[in-house]
C-alpha positions in Angstrom: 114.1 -74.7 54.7 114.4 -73.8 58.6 116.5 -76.9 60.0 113.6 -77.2 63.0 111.0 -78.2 60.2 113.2 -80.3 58.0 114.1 -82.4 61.5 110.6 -83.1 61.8 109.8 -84.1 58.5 112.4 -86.3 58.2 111.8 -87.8 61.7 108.3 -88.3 61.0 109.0 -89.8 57.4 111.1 -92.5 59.2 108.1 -92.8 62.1 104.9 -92.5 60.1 105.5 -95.7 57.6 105.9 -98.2 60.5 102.7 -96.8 61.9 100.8 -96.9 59.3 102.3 -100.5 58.5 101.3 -101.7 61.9 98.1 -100.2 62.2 97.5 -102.4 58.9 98.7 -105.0 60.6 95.9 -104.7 63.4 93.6 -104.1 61.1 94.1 -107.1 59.4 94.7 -109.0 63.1 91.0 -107.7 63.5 89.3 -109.8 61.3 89.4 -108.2 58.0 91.4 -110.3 55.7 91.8 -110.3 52.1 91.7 -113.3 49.8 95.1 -113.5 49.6 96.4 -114.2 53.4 99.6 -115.4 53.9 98.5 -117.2 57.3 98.6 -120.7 56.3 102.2 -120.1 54.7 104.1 -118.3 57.5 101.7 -118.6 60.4 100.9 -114.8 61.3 97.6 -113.1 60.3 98.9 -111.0 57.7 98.9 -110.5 54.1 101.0 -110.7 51.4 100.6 -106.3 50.8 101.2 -106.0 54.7 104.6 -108.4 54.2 105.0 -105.9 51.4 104.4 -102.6 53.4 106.6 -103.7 55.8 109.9 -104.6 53.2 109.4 -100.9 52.2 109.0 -99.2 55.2 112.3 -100.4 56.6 114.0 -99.7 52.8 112.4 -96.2 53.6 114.2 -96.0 57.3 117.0 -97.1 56.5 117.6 -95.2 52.8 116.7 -91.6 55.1 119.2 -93.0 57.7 122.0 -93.3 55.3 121.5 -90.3 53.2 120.8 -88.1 55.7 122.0 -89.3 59.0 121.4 -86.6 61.6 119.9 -83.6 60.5 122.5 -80.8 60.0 122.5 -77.1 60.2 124.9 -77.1 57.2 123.6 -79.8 55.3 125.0 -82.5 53.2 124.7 -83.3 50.3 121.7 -86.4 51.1 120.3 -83.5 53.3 120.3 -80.9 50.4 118.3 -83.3 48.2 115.6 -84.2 50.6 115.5 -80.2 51.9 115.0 -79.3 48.3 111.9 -82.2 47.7 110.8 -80.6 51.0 110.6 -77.3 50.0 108.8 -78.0 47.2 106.0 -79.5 48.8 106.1 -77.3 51.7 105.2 -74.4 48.8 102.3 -76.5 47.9 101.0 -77.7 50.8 101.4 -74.1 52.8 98.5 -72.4 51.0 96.0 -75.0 51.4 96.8 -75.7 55.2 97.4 -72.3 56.6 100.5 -70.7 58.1 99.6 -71.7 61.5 99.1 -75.5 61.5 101.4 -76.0 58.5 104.5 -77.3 61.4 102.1 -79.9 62.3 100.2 -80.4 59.5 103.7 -80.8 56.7 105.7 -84.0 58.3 102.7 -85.8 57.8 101.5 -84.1 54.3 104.9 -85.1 53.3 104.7 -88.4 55.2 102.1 -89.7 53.6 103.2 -88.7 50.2 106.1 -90.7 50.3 105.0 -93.8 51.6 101.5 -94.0 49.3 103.7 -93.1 46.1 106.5 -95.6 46.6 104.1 -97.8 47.4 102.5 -97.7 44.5 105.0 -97.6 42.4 106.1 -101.1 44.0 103.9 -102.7 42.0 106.0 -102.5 38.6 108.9 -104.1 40.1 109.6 -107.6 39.1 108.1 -110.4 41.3 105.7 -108.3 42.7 102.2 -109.9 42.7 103.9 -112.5 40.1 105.5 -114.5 42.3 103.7 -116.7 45.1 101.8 -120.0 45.5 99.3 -121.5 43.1 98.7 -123.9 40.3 99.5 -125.2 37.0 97.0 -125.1 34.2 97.8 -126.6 30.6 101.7 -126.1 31.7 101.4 -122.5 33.0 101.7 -121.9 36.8 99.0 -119.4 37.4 99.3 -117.4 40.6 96.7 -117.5 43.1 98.3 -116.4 46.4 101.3 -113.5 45.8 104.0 -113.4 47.7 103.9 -109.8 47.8 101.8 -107.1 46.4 101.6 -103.7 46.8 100.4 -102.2 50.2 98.0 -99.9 49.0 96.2 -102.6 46.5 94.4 -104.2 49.5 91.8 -102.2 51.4 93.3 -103.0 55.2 96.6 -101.0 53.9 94.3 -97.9 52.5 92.4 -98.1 55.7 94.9 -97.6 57.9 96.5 -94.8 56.1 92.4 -92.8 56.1 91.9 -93.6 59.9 95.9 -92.6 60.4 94.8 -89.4 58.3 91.9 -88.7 59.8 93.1 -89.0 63.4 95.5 -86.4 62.8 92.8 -84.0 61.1 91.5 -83.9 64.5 94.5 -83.6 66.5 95.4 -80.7 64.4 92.3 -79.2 64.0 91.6 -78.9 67.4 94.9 -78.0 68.8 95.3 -75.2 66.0 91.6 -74.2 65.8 89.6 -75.6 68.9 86.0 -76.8 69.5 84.5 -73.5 69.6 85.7 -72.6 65.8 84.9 -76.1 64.6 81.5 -75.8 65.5 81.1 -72.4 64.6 82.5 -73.5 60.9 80.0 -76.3 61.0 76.8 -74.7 62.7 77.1 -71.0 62.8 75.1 -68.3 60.9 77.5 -67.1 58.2 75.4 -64.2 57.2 75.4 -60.0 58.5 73.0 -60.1 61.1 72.6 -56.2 60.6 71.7 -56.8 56.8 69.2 -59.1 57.3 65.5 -58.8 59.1 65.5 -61.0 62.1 62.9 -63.6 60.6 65.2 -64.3 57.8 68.5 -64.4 60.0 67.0 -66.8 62.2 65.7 -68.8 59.3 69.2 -69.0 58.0 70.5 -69.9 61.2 67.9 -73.3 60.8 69.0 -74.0 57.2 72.8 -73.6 58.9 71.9 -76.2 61.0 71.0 -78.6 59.3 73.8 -78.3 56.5 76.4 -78.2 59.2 74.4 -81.9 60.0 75.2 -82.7 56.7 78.6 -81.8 56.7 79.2 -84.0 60.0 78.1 -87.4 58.2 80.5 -85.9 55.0 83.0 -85.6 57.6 82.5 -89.3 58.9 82.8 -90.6 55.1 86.1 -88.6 54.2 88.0 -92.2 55.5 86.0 -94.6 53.4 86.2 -92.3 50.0 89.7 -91.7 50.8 90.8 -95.5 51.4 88.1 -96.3 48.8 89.8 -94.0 45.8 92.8 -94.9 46.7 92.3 -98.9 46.6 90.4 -98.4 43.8 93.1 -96.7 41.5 96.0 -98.8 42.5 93.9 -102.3 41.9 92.8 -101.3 38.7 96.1 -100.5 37.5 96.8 -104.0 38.5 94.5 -105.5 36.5 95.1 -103.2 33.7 98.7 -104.0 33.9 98.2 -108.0 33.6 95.3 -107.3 31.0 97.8 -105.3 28.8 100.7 -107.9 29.3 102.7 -105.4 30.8 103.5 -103.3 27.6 105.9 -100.4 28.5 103.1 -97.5 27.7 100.7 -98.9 30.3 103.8 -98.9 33.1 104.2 -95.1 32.2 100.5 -94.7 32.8 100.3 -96.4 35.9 103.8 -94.6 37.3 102.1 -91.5 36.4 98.5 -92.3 38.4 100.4 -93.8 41.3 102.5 -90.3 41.7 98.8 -88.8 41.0 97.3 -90.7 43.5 99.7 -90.4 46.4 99.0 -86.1 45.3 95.1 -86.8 45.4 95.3 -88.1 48.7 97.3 -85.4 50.9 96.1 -83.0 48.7 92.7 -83.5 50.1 93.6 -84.5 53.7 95.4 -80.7 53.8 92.2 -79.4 52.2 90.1 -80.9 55.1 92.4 -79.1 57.2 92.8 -76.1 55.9 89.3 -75.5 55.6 89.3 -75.8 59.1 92.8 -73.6 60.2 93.2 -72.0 57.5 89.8 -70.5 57.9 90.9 -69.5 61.9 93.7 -68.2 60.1 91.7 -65.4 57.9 89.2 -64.7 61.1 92.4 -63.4 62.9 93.8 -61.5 60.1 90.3 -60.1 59.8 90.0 -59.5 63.5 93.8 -57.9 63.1 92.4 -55.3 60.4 89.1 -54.7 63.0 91.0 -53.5 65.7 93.7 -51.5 63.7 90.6 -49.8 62.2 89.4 -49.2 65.7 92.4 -47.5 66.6 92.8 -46.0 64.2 89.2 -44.2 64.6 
């Protein structure tokens, strides 16, 4: 991997998880508050998954800080392993995003990835969402307010991470593809003019219209059904898990759908890019092949 892009991908793994920690934080602040709000206990408006979304993002920082330190042009042996995990995705990611906003587009890909995975996978580790303040009942102590739980079981943490994924789908999209392309994607006549009468291209260029409408409001939607799945997968597995009494098969199902989920998720924020740039990326290498054939005539 070039050492410029593995720089940035590690700079932005140890950036990106603090932002999207505080922006939870402010989302929370603003008035959305789970059931489960550690504000009484500790005095901040917070909740017990933020309290946990912070623990991990500084584990994060300072695990990238020791293994890798600064980023080499002959790299360690910490910098190897996270050069090779970044290859790898890099090779999936590329394809999807395009060539040309892939330098902006991976250190968050990757970013996100990271964070949404080990968090969670934070919800098999011992004490987390099992330890806290609550009750006794017939000589149990039932749990009513967690100490800690997983950042991405409560809907301000998911949030944050579909408006942080969102915000740079714009960014990128318009610095790699600009408005003109974007509304040509969303509004323009994709048909040959010259193969089709005028009354029917003109018609088509109404029905283009109005699905390019469409496609704004799906646009709109892509942070709820992204912070929706997302919430929706990890709090299941929750319940599943205390349902099941925590028997070893279900924790290998729900390591395997947290490592699927944190996939799902950039998978589809680089497909709402690349659909985008990587789009602007085939209308130049088509516009390369129209004027080689022009000069070549």
């Amino acid at each position: 991997m070039p050492p410029r892009v593995s720089a940035s991908a590690l700079k932005t793994l140890v950036a990106l998880p603090l932002f999207a920690a505080l922006a939870a934080t402010a989302q929370a602040a603003g008035g959305h508050e789970a059931a489960a709000s550690l504000k009484s206990f500790i005095g901040l408006p917070v909740t017990n998954s933020i309290l946990t979304s912070w623990v991990i993002t500084l584990a994060i920082i300072a695990f990238v800080r020791i293994s890798v330190g600064t980023p080499k042009l002959i790299p360690g042996r910490g910098q190897s392993v996270f050069e090779s995990a970044l290859t790898g995705l890099r090779d999936l990611y590329e394809p999807i995003v395009g060539k040309k906003a892939m330098p902006m587009a991976f250190p968050l890909l990757v970013t996100l990835f990271i964070f949404i995975v080990l968090h969670n996978w934070s919800g098999l580790l011992p004490f987390v969402g099992t330890v806290g303040w609550g009750h006794a009942v017939d000589g149990h102590f039932h749990v009513n307010t967690p100490l800690i739980r997983p950042h991405t079981s409560e809907l301000n943490g998911t949030i944050a991470l579909a408006l942080v994924s969102f915000g740079a789908w714009f960014v990128i999209v318009m610095r790699y593809a600009g408005p003109g392309l974007l509304i040509k994607d969303l509004f323009g006549n994709k048909s040959d003019k010259s193969e089709l009468a005028p009354a029917m291209y003109w018609g088509l260029s109404l029905v283009f219209i109005v699905v390019g409408v469409i496609e704004v409001v799906s646009i709109f939607i892509r942070p709820v059904t992204l912070s929706m799945r997302l919430f929706g997968n990890v709090f299941g597995g929750e319940n599943l898990l205390h349902a099941m009494h925590f028997l070893p098969p279900f924790y290998f199902l729900e390591l395997l759908v947290g490592f699927v989920q944190g996939l799902v998720f950039t998978l589809l924020s680089a497909v709402y890019i690349g659909l985008i740039c990587n789009h602007g990326d085939d209308h130049g290498h088509d516009d390369d092949h129209g004027h080689a054939k022009e000069a070549a005539h």
